[in-house]
C-alpha positions in Angstrom: -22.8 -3.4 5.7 -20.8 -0.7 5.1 -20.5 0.9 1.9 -17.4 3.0 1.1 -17.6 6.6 0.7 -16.2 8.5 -1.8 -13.8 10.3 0.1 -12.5 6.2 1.2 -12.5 5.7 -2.3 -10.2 8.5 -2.9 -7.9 8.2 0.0 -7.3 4.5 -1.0 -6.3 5.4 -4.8 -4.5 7.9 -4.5 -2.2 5.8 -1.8 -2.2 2.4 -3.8 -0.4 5.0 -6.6 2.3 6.0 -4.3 2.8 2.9 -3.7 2.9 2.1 -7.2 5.1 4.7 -7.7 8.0 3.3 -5.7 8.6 1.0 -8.4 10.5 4.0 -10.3 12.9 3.8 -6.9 14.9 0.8 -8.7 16.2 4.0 -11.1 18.5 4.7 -8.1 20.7 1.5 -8.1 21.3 2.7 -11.7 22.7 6.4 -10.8 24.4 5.9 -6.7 27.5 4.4 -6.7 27.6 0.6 -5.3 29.0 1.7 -1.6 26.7 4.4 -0.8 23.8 2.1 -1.9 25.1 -0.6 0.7 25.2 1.9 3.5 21.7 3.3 2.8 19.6 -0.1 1.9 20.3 -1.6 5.7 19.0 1.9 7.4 16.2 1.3 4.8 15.1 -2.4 5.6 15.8 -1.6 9.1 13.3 1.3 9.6 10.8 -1.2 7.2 11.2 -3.4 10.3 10.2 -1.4 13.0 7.2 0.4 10.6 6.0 -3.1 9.6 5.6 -4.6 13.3 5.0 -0.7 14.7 1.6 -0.7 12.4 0.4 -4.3 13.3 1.1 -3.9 17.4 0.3 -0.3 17.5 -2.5 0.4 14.9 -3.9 -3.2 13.6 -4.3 -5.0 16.3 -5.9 -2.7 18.7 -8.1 -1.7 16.0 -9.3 -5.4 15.7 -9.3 -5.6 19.6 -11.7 -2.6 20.0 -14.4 -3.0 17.1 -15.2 -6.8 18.2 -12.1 -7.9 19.7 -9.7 -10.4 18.4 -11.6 -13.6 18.1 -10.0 -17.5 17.2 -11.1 -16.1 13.6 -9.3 -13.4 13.6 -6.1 -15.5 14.5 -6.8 -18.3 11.6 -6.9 -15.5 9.0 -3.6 -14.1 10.9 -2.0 -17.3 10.4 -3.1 -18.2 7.0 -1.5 -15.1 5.8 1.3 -15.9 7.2 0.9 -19.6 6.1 0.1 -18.1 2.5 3.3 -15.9 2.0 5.4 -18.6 3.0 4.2 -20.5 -0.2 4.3 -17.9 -2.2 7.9 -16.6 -1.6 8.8 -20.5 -1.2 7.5 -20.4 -5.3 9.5 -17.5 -6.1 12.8 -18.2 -4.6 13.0 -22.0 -6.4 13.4 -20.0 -9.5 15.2 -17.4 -8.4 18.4 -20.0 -8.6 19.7 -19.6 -12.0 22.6 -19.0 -13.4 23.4 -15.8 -15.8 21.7 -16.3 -19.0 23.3 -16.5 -22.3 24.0 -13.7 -23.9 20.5 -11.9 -25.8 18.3 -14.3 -23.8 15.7 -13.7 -21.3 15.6 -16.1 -18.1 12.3 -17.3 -17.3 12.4 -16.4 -13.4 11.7 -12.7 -14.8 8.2 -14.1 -15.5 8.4 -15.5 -12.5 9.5 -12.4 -10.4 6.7 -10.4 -12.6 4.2 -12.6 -11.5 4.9 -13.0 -7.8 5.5 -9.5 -7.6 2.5 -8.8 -9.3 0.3 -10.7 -6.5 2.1 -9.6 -3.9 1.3 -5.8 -4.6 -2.2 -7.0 -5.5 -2.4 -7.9 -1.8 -0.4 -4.3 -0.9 -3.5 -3.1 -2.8 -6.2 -4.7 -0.8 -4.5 -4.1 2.4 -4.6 -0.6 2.2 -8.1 -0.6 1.3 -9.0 -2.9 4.1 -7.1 -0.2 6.4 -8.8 3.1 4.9 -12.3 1.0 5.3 -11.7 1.1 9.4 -10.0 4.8 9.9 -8.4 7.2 7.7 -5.3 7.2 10.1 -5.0 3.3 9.9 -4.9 3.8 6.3 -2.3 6.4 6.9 -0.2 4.3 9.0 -0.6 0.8 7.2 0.4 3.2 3.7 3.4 4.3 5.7 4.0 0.9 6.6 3.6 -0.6 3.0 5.9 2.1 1.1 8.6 1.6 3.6 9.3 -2.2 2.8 8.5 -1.7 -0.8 11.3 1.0 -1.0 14.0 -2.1 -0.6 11.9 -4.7 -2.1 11.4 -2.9 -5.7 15.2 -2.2 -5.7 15.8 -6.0 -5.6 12.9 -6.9 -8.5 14.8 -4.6 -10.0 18.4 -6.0 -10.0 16.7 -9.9 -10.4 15.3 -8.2 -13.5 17.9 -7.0 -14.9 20.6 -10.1 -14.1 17.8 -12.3 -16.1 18.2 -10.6 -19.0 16.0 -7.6 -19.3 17.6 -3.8 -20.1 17.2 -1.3 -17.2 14.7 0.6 -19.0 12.4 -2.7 -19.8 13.2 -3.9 -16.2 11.5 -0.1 -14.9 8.8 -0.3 -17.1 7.5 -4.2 -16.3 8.2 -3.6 -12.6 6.2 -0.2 -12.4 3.5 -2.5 -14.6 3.4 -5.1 -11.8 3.6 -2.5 -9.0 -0.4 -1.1 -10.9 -2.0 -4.5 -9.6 -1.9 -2.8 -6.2 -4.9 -0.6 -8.3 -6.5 -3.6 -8.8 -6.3 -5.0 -5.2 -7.8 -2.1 -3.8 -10.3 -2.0 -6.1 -12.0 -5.1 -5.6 -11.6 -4.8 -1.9 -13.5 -1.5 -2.1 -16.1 -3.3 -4.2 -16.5 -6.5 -1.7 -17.4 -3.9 0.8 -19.8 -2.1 -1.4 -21.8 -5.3 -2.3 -21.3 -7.9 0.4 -19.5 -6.1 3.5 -17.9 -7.7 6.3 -14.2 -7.3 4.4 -13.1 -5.4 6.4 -11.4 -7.1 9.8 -10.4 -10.1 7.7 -8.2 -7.7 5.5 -7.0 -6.2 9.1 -6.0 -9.8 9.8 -4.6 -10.4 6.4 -2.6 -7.2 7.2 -1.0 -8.0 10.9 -0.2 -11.6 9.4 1.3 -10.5 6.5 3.4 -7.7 8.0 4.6 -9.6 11.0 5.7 -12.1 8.2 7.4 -10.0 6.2 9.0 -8.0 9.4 10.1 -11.7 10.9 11.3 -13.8 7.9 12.4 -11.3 5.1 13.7 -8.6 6.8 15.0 -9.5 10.2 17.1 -12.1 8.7 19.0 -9.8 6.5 19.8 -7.2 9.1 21.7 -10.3 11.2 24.1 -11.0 8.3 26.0 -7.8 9.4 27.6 -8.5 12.9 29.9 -5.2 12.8 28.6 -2.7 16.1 28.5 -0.2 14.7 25.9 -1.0 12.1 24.3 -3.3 14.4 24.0 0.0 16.4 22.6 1.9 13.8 20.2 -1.1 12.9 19.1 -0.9 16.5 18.3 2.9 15.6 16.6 2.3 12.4 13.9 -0.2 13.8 13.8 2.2 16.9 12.7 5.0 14.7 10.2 2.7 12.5 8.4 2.2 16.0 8.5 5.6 16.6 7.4 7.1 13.7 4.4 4.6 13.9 3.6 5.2 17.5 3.3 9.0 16.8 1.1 8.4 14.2 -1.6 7.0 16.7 -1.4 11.0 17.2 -3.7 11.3 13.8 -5.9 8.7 15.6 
């Protein structure tokens, strides 16, 4: 067993709060005009795709592949994350179908965003950790990674927040609330290693699963809902550059 150091400790918190911190990006879709945010978000999600699948082929995997190799165990915990954020985003987008509410009332699928927001940055949380555990450069990387999808995913909890009936302000303040659970995530992680070890190349595995899931059925989806060339083009670009940006990073390694 091995017990993280302080400096892991460290390293881990003070990413998990970046992270947190993107929650405050929803203030954006409150300030840029409509059109300019269109333009931007696809470049966004785009570059998330190519960052997301960049870190598990380029960093996760051959980290796995090297410190014991990648075992049928390795792919069962690969494909119950995968299995496991099916059901959880199956939950949340039942109630996501609602109708505006009525005026001065609150929807309950903001509950129901909250929470499965919540658990999903819990997870954001102990992925990192899991990642700072086997390198400081992985943790790097898979931080990278992490912000870069958040970035267009807290914009969205943002708007579904708001269109259930919660003011802007309220909608910022629950959403950066949720985004702390990532805190929490690493935390325990950190203390699983501490006290019983051996966390750390399941939470690698939780990590490729989960961000070849979230590349492959969130993200890749919405980018081929735009047929124009030119932004295919530039969509091209954008997941180019993700890949890019994590390949150089194997230059920390």
């Amino acid at each position: 067993m091995l017990a993280a150091s302080s400096s892991i400790w460290f390293q881990t918190i003070v990413s998990v709060l970046i992270v947190s911190a993107i929650a405050f990006i929803g203030i954006v879709i409150l300030i840029v005009r409509e059109g300019l945010l269109q333009r931007v978000v696809p470049i966004l999600v785009s570059f998330a795709v190519g960052a997301l699948l960049g870190d598990a082929l380029f960093h996760i995997l051959p980290e796995l592949a090297e410190d014991g190799g990648i075992t049928i165990g390795i792919s069962w915990v690969m494909a119950l994350a995968i299995l496991g954020f099916f059901v959880l985003e199956k939950f949340i987008h039942m109630h996501h179908r609602l109708e505006a509410p009525a005026h001065g009332h609150i929807h309950p699928v903001a509950l129901t965003n909250l929470i499965g927001d919540g658990l999903h940055n819990f997870i954001d949380g102990a992925i990192i950790a899991g990642a700072y555990l086997a390198s400081a450069p992985l943790g790097i990387a898979t931080t990278a990674a992490v912000v870069l999808h958040e970035i267009p995913q807290e914009m969205g909890d943002l708007g579904v927040l708001v269109h259930a009936g919660l003011t802007p302000r309220r909608a910022l303040i629950f959403n950066f609330a949720t985004a702390l659970t990532a805190v929490a995530g690493a935390v325990i992680t950190l203390l699983l290693e501490d006290t019983v070890g051996g966390v750390v190349r399941p939470m690698l595995a939780l990590s490729a699963g989960a961000f070849i899931y979230i590349a492959g059925s969130d993200l890749i989806p919405e980018l081929h809902k735009a047929t124009d060339l030119r932004v295919s083009i530039l969509q091209f670009l954008g997941i180019a550059a993700g890949f890019g940006v994590m390949a150089a990073l194997l230059a920390l390694e």
